[in-house]
Structure formats: C-alpha cells, structure tokens
C-alpha positions in Angstrom: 82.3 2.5 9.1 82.1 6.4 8.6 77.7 5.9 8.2 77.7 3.6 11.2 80.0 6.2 13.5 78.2 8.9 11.4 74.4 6.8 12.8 75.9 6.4 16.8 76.6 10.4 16.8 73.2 11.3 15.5 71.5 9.3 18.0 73.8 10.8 20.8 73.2 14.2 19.4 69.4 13.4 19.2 69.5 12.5 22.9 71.2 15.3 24.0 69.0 17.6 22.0 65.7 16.0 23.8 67.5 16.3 27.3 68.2 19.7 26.9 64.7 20.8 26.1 63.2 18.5 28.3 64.8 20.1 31.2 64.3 23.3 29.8 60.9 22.7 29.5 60.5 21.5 33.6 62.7 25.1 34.1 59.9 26.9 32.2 58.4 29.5 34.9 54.5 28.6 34.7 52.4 31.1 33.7 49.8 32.4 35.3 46.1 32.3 34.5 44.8 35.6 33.3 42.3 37.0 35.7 38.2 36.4 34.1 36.2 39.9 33.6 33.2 40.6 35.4 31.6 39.7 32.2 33.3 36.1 32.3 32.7 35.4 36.0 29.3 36.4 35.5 28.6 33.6 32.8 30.8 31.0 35.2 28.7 30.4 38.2 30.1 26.8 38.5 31.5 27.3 41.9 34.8 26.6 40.5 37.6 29.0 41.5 39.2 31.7 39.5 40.5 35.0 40.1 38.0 38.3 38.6 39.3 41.2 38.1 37.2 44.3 38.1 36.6 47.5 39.4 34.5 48.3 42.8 31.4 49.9 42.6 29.5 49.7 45.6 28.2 47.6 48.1 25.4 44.9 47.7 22.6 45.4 50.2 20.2 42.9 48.3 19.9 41.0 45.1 19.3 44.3 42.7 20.8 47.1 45.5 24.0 48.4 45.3 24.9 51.7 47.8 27.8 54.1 46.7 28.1 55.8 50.3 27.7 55.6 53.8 28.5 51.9 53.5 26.8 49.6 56.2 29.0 47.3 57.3 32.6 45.3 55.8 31.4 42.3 54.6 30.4 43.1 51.1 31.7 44.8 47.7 30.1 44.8 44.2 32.4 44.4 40.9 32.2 45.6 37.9 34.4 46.0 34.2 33.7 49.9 34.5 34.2 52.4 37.2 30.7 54.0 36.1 28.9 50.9 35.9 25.2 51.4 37.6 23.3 48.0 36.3 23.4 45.0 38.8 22.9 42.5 36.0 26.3 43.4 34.8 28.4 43.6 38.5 29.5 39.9 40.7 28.4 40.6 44.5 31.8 39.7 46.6 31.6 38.1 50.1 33.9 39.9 52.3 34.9 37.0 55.1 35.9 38.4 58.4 40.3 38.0 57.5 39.4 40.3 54.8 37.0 42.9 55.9 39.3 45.5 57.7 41.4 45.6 54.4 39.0 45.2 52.0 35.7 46.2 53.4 33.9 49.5 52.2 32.8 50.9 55.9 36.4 51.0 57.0 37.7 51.5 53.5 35.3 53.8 51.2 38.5 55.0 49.1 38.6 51.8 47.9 35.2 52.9 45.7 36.4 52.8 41.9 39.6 50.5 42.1 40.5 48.1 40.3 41.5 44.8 42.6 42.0 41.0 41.8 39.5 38.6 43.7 40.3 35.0 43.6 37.6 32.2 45.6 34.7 29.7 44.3 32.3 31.4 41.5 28.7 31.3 43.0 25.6 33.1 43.6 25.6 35.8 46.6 22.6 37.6 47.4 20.8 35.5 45.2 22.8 37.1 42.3 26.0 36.3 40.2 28.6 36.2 43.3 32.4 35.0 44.3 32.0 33.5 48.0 34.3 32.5 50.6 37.3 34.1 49.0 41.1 33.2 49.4 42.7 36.5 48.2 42.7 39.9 47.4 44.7 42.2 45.7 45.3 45.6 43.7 45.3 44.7 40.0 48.5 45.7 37.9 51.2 44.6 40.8 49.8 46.9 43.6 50.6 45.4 46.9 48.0 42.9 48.9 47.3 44.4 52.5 49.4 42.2 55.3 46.0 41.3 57.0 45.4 39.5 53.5 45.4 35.7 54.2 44.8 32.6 52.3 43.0 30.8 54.9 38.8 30.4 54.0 37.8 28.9 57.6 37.4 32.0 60.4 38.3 31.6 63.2 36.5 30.0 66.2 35.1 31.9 69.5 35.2 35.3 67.6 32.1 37.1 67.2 31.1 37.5 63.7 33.3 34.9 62.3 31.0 32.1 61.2 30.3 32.1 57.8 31.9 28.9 56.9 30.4 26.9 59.9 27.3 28.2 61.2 26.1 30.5 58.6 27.2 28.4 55.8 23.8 27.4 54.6 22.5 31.0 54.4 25.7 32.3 52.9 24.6 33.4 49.3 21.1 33.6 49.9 18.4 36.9 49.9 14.8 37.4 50.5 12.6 34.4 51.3 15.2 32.0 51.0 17.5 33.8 53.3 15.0 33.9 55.9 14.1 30.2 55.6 17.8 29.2 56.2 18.3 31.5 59.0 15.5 30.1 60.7 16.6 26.8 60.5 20.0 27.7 61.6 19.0 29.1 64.5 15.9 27.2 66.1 18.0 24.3 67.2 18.8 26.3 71.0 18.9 25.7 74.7 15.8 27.1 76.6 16.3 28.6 79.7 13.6 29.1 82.3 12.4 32.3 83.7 14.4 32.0 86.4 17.5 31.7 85.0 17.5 34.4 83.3 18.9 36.7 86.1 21.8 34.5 86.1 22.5 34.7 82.3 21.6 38.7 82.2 24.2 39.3 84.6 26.8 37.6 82.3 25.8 38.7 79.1 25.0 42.5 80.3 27.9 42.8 82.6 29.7 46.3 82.9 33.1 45.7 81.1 34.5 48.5 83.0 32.8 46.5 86.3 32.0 42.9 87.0 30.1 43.5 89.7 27.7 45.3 87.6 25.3 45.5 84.4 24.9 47.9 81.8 21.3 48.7 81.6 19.4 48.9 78.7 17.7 52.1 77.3 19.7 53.9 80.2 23.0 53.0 79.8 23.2 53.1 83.4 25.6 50.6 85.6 24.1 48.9 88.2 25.2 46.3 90.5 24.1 42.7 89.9 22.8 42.4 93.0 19.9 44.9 92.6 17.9 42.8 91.1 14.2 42.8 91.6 11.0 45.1 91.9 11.7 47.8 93.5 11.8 50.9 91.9 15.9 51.4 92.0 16.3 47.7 91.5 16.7 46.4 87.6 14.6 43.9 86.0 14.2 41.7 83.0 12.7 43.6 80.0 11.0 41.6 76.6 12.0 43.8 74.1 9.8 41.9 71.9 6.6 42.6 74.3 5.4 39.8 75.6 1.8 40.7 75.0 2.4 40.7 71.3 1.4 36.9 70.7 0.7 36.9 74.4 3.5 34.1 75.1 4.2 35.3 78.6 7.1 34.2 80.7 7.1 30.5 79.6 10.1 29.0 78.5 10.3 30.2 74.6 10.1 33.6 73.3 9.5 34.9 76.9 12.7 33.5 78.0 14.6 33.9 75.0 18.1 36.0 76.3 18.4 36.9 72.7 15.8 40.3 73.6 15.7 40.3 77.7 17.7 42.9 78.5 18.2 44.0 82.1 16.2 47.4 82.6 15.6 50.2 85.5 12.6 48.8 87.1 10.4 52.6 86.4 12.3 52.7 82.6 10.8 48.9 81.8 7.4 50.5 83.3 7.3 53.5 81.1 8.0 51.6 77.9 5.4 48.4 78.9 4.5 46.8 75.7 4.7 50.3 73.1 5.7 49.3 69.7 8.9 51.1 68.7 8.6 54.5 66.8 9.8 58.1 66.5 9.0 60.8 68.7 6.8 61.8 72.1 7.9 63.2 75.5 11.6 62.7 76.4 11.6 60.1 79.4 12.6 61.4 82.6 14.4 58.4 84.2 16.1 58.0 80.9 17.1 60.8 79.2 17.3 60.5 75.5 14.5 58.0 74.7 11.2 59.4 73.8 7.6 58.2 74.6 3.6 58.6 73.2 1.0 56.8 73.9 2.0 54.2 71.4 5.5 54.0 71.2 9.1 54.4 72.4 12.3 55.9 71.0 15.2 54.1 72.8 18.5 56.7 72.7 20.5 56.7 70.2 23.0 54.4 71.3 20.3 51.5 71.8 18.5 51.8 68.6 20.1 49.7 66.6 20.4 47.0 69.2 16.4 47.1 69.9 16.1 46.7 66.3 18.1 43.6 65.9 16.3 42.0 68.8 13.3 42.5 67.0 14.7 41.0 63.9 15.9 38.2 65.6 12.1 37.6 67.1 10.6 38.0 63.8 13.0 34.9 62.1 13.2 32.5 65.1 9.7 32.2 66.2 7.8 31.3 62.8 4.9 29.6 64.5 6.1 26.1 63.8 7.2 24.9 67.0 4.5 25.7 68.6 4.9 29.3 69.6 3.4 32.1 68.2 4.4 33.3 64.6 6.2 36.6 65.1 6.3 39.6 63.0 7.3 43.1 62.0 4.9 45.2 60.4 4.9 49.0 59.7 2.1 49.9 63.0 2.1 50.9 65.8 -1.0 50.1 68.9 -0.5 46.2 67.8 -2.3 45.3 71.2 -2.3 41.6 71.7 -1.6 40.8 68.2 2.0 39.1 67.4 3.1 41.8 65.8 5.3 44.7 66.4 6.3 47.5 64.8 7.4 50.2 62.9 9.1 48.1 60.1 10.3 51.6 58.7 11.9 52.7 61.8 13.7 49.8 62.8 14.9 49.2 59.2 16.7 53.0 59.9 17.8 52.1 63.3 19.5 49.0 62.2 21.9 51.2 59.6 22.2 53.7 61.8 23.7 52.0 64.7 25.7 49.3 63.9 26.3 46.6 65.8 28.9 47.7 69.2 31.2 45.4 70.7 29.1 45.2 73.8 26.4 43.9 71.3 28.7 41.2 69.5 29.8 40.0 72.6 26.5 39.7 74.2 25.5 37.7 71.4 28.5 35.5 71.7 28.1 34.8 75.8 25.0 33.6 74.7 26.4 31.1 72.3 29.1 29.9 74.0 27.4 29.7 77.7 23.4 29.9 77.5 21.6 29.0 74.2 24.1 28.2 71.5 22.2 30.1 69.0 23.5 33.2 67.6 21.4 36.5 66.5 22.1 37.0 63.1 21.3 40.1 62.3 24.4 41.5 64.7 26.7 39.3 62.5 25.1 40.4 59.2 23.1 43.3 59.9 23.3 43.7 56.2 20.9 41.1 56.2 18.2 43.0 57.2 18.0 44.7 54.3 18.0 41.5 51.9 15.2 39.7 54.1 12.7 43.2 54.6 14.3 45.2 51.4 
C-alpha cells in the first residue's frame, strides 16, 4: 500500500516537474541571433537575410571603388570589420533604399564615416560585388538608438521621385558595368513616343516655373518665360536637343528627336549659339546667357545646368543602342563629332554629373515625364551614382 501511494506521488510529482519546465521553457525570452562579420556576410551571398555588423568605410561608386569624402549621393555605404580597412575584397557594398537614405546616407551624413552600425536585409551582390540589398533596418551597434525615419518597410513608395528600386529598377539593382547598362536599357526602352508637335505641350509641363505656372524655366539661362512665347522669334523659346540632333543625324522624327527626356525649352538666340557643339570646358562667356562658355567646338552650360546636361546625355547614350532601329548613341572623350553619333567630352560630363547633383526641379521633371508623357524614367537622376559604375 505505502509502494503503490509511494508510485501515484512520483508520477504526480513527475508531472508537475515536466509542467513547470515546460512552461518555463515557452517563458524563456528568445535569443537573438548574433549579428554575421563582414567576413561572414561576405562568404554568405545566398540572398538569405541576416543582420552584419561592421564598421563604415566609404561609399561604393563601382565594383572595386570606394570614396572616403565628398560623397555623391545617399544611396550607398561600404562595410567593413575595421575602421582602416582600404581593400574592397574584404568590405559588403550596402544599398541605401530611399526610407533609409536621409538617416543613413553618407552625403547628408559623412560623420557617420568609421561607425560601427547593424544592417539587417537579403545577402546579395551590389555593384557586382559581395552586397546586402533592399534592406529592412538599420542601427548603431552596441544599443545606440535607430534614427525615427528608420522603417521596416522594403517597398518605396509610389509617385515619389527616386523611389523605385524595388519596382522599376529592380532588375538593375545590384548590377555594375556592362551588365548594368544592359538592364537599364531594357528597363527603359519600353516608352510612349511623342511627336514633334507635342512636345510644346509636354515642355511647358515638365519645365514649368514652380514659382509661376504660367511660365518655364529655361534651360542654360535659367530665365522664366511665359508659355506662351513659344516659337522663332528671337525673344520667343524653343525646343533644344541636348543630345544634337546631327549627331546620328535622327532629326525631328519621333524617337531620339522627340525624346522629352533631353528637349529642354531654350532662348531662341541661346539654342542658336550652342547649335550642335559637343559639351566641354572653356571659350567666350555667352552674352545672352551669362555663365556658359563657348569655342568653336563646344559649350559650357553654367554651373547650375551642368549636371542636368550631363545626365541627358547619359540617358541618350543607354536608351538608344541602335537596336530599334535608331541610331546607336554614344559618349566619347572628343569634341567636333560632326555627323557622327557621338558626343562628347566623356571626361567632362563624368565631372559635371558629381558636381551637380540632381535638383528637385530635375527629379521632378523626370517624374512628369513618367507619370504624364513617356512612362520611362532617366536613370541616371535616380542613381547618378550609376554613372560612375557604367563609364568608371
């Protein structure tokens, strides 16, 4: 009797012991996962997600550059698992998506140079080198407080410009050099064609004054002038091809000669001055346009429009590869490129590009165009950085 009572209260006792751990065990915090080296993400390009911790050494400007000042733009940062480290074989390139960039990116934050921050998104090549794209979070490492504009959300936001990584820049995303320019080309053949005609209508959208809408801002002046004046007389504005349309000699024909992406609206003597000059430093400062410069084989645009003119060109240069039946377009480092479909000076407009970034007249010129008249974007004003990786 005394076994059998002895039996019941080892069972019970046996039972109690097992729910008492078991719900100790469910009350057991989980732990969380220690964040992978640089070293360790490097070696993990699965695309899987993890957090890396490391320390920020620069930004990535192409698959084996990494600046240390006078950062470019937002949307990049290099990691590393020392402050000091110089070798790109040894760093992870970090996409900076747009909810991230005024926190995390180097232009607006170069203090950020040598800290040591948590990055946590998929594990895959950027820059055609050992990446972490599309991330979810940021963070100082050793319990230093995220920034509020931090968010967990990995799909930006529609209608804004500069925000389309994860739709219509996905398949470039990651990618450098030739293969870069390949996807970008694809991604941005596919547009609606406008004729000649209609591109007074479009320019006096995608130009208009923000300060007036019954004017446009002109290029290369700067100047505001009413919509209205448009035409050929010499106070009057009037369309001009940045890209020259003698350069592959394509005209006004619906294509490249109608393409709103590098028409501009112009002072009728300003577009006459510049004709069809390649783009280069120096000459005699234009009269009717103070500030840009001009030989007798190129134009300086002022300061404020040189990076614009370069990304036009850039633009020209990846849309128009010859295989729709267009000329094939293309920068080289001349200038006098006559007829030819080139244009010029590689050099120059490499410099231009970094020295004026994208405005927020350009971005949202480039998204009128999207949204209302061609539904094609210009890349190189959402990634300008992207110069660099395609022309080094």
């Amino acid at each position: 009797m005394l076994k059998s009572r002895a039996t019941g209260w080892n069972a019970v006792g046996l039972l109690v012991v097992a729910a008492v751990v078991a719900v100790a065990v469910q009350a057991a915090p989980a732990t969380a996962a220690t964040p992978l080296t640089v070293a360790q993400a490097i070696a993990q390009q699965t695309g899987a997600s993890a957090t890396v911790r490391g320390y920020v050494v620069g930004q990535p400007t192409a698959t084996t550059t990494v600046v240390r000042s006078n950062f470019p733009t937002d949307y990049a940062l290099a990691l590393a698992d020392t402050a000091g480290e110089t070798s790109t074989s040894k760093m992870v390139y970090v996409q900076i998506t747009a909810s991230f960039r005024a926190a995390w990116g180097l232009k607006t934050n170069p203090s950020l140079l040598g800290e040591r921050i948590d990055v946590t998104g998929p594990l895959g090549a950027y820059f055609s080198h050992a990446g972490l794209t599309a991330p979810t979070a940021f963070a100082l490492a050793g319990g230093g407080t995220t920034p509020p504009t931090t968010t967990t959300t990995t799909t930006p936001p529609t209608g804004t410009p500069g925000d389309y990584d994860g739709t219509y820049y996905k398949n470039a995303i990651g990618k450098s050099g030739t293969a870069l320019r390949t996807s970008l080309n694809q991604i941005i053949t596919p547009q609606t064609k406008l004729t000649y005609d209609q591109v007074w209508d479009a320019l006096k959208l995608t130009d208009q004054d923000p300060a007036n809408s019954n004017n446009v801002i002109l290029l290369y002046s700067g100047t505001s002038r009413a919509k209205s004046l448009n035409g050929g007389n010499p106070d009057d504005w009037n369309r001009e091809h940045v890209w020259a349309k003698s350069h592959g000699d394509f005209g006004t024909a619906t294509g490249p000669g109608t393409d709103v992406h590098h028409l501009r609206p112009t002072d009728v003597t300003v577009n006459s001055n510049r004709g069809n000059k390649d783009f280069d430093l120096g000459g005699t400062q234009s009269t009717e346009a103070p500030g840009n410069y001009t030989d007798a084989d190129s134009w300086e645009p002022r300061n404020a429009d040189k990076g614009d003119v370069a990304r036009m060109i850039f633009y020209m240069a990846i849309r128009y590869e010859g295989a729709d039946g267009f000329p094939n377009l293309e920068v080289n480092n001349s200038v006098g490129n006559g007829s030819n479909p080139y244009i010029g000076k590689l050099s120059v407009l490499k410099q231009w590009n970094t020295q004026d970034p994208p405005s927020t007249f350009e971005k949202r010129r480039n998204q009128v165009i999207y949204d209302t008249f061609q539904h094609n974007r210009n890349p190189f004003i959402d990634h300008p950085e992207w110069v660099a990786s395609i022309w080094g």
